[in-house]
Wavefront OBJ file of the C-alpha trace (Angstrom):
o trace
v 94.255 90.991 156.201
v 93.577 94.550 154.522
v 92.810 95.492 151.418
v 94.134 99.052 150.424
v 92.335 101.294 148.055
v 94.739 104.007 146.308
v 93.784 106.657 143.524
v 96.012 105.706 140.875
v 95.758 109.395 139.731
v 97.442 111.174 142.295
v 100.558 108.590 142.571
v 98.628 105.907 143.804
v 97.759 107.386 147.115
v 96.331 105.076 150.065
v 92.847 106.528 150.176
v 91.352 103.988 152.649
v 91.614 100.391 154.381
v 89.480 97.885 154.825
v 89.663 94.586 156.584
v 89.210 91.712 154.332
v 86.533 88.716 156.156
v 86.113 85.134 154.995
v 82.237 84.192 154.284
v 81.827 82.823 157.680
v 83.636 85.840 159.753
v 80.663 87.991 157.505
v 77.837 85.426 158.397
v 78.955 86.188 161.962
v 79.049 89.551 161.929
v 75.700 89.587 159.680
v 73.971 87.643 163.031
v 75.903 89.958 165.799
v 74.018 92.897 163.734
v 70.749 91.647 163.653
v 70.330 90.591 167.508
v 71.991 93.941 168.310
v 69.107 95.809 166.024
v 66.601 93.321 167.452
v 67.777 94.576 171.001
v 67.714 98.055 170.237
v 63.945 97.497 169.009
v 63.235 96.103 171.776
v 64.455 99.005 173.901
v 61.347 101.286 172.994
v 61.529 104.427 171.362
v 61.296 106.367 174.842
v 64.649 104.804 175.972
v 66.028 104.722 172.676
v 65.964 108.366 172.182
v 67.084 109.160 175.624
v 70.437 106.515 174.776
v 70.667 108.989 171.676
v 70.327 112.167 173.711
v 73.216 110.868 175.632
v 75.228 110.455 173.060
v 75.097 113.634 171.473
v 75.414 115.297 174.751
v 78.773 112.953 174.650
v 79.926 114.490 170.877
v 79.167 117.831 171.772
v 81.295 117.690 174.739
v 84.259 115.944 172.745
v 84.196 119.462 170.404
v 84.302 121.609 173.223
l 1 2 3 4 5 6 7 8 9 10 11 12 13 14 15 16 17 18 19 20 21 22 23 24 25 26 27 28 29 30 31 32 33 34 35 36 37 38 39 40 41 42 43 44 45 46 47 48 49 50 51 52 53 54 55 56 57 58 59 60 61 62 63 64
């Protein structure tokens, strides 16, 4: 399920969706979160700004 957002001033235009979770569906994704940031702590700081590296390397090819 989504819930819509509109601006009522410009004729109620659809300015963004979101999904809609039940309390449990947000306690899950609360825990996925944490033992993904635990993870990424874990990871060091030498091979966590070489994954970051990467990735920018990866956005500036996409705008090329």
């Amino acid at each position: 399920m989504k819930i819509t957002s509109t601006n009522p001033s410009n004729n109620y235009q659809v300015i963004g969706e979101v999904e809609f979770s039940t309390p449990q569906e947000v306690k899950d994704k609360v825990a996925t979160a944490h033992n993904a940031s635990k993870m990424w702590r874990e990871l060091g700081v030498t091979k966590r700004s070489e994954l970051v590296r990467e990735l920018a390397d990866l956005f500036d090819k996409e705008r090329t």
